[in-house]
C-alpha positions in Angstrom: 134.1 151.6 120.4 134.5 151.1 123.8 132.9 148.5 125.1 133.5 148.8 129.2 130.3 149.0 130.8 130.3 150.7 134.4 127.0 150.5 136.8 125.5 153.4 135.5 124.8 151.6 132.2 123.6 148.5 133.3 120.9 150.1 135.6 120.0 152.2 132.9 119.4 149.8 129.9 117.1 146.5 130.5 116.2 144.4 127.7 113.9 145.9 125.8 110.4 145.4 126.0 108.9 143.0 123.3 106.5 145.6 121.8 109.8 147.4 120.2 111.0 145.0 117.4 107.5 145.3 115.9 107.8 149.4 116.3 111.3 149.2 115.1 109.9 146.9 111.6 107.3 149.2 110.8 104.8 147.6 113.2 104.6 144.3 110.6 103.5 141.1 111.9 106.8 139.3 113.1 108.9 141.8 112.0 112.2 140.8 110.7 110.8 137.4 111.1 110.8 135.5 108.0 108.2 132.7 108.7 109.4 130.9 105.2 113.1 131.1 106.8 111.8 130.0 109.5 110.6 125.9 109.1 114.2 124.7 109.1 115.3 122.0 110.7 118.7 121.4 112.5 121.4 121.2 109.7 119.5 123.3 106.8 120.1 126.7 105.7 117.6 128.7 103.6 117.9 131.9 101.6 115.5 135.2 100.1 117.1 138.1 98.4 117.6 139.7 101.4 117.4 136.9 104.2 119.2 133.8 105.3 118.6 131.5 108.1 120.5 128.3 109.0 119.2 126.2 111.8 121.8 124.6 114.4 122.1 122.3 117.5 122.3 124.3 120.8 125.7 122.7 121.2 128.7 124.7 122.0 130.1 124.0 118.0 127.1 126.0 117.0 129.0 129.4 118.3 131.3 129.4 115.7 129.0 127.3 112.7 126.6 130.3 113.5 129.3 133.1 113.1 130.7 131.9 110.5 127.4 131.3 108.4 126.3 135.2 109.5 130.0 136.8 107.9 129.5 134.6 105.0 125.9 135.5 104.2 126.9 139.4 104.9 130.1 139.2 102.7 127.8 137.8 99.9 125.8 141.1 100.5 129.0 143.2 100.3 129.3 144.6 104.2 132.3 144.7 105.0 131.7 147.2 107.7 129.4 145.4 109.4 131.4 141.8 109.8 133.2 141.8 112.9 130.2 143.9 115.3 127.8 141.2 113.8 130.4 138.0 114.1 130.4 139.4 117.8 126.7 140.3 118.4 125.8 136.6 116.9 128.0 134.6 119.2 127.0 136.2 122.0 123.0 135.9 121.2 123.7 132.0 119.8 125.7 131.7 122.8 123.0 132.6 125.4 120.3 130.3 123.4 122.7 127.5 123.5 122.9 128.1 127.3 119.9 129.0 128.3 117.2 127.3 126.3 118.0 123.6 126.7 115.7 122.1 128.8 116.7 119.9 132.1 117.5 116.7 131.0 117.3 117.1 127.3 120.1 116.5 124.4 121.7 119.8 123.3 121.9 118.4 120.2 118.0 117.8 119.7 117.7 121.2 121.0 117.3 124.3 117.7 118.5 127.4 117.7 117.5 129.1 114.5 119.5 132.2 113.0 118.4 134.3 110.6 119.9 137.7 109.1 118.1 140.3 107.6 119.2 143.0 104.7 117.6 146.4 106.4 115.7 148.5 103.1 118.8 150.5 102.6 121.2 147.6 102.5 123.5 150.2 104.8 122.2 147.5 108.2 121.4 144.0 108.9 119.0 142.9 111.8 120.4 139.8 113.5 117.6 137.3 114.8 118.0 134.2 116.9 115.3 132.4 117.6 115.2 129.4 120.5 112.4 127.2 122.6 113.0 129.0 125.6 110.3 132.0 126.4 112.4 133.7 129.2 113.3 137.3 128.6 117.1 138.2 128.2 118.5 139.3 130.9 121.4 141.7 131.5 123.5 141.1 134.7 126.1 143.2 136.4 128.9 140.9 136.0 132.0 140.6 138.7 135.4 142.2 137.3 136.3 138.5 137.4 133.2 136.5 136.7 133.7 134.2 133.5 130.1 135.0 132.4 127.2 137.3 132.2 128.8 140.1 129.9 127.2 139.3 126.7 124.2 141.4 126.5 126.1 144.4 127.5 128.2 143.4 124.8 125.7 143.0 122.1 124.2 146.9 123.5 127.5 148.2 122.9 128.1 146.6 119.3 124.9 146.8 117.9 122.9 149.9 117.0 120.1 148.3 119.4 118.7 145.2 120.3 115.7 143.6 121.9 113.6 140.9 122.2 110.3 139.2 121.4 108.1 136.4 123.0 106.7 133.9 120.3 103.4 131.9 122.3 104.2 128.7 122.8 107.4 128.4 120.8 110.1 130.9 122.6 111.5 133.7 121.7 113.4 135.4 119.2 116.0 138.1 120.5 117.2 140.4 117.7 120.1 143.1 117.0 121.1 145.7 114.4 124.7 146.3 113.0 125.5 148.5 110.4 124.4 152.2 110.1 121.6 154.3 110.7 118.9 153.8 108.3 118.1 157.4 105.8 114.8 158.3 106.0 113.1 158.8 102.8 
């Protein structure tokens, strides 16, 4: 896949709205959002069937800690085709919570960023959720040739089968992503 983005692309895909992960999860309450996943605190990891989460500092070590936690919950799950577009999408969406959702001011280390991964109903896709305390939207930027940042949500479009975002009232936000195949319907 080619993952150049001109203009043209940028202008034409914002973030998504928030109403779209709860269209996208069968209009259910939270929608990939496992609130049982979802109580951990910095350092634990929790597992369902067909969920994992692991909570981590919003230090720049939880990049890698958070990648590596995602290809080793989807390799339990027997992906293979899905590691690499979701080792790529996770970095970038831990990445931007690390950066972005630390408060003026306040340790990075106190700070959680809470990943979870979701098995889609035909196992063929996994949903990707980050969760963090900031309730800013995501926001993609047309980046300079040679700027060092503001690529990774064009990158995330382009390796994921979509993504978006939603607000969660007085807590943050949780920004989510799909990797793997189109779901069948049935």
């Amino acid at each position: 896949m080619n993952a150049e983005l001109v203009p043209s692309e940028l202008d034409s895909e914002a973030s998504r709205p928030p109403a779209r992960l709860a269209q996208v999860a069968d209009g259910s309450t939270g929608g990939w959002w496992e609130n049982a996943l979802g109580r951990l605190r910095v350092g634990e990891r929790a597992r369902t069937p067909e969920g994992a989460a692991q909570a981590f500092p919003s230090t720049a070590d939880a990049v890698r800690a958070a990648r590596d936690f995602v290809a080793e919950t989807v390799a339990e799950w027997d992906l293979p085709g899905v590691v690499e577009d979701l080792r790529l999408v996770t970095s970038e969406l831990v990445g931007n919570a690390c950066r972005h959702a630390v408060p003026a001011g306040v340790d990075p280390a106190d700070v959680r960023v809470l990943v979870q991964v979701r098995l889609l109903r035909d196992r063929s896709a996994v949903a990707c959720v980050v969760a963090d305390s900031s309730p800013g939207a995501p926001t993609r930027v047309d980046a300079h040739h040679f700027a060092e940042s503001g690529r990774g949500l064009g990158l995330v479009s382009a390796f994921s089968r979509e993504w978006g975002w939603n607000p969660v009232p007085g807590h943050g936000k949780v920004v989510w992503a799909i990797c793997g195949v189109e779901e069948t319907r049935r």
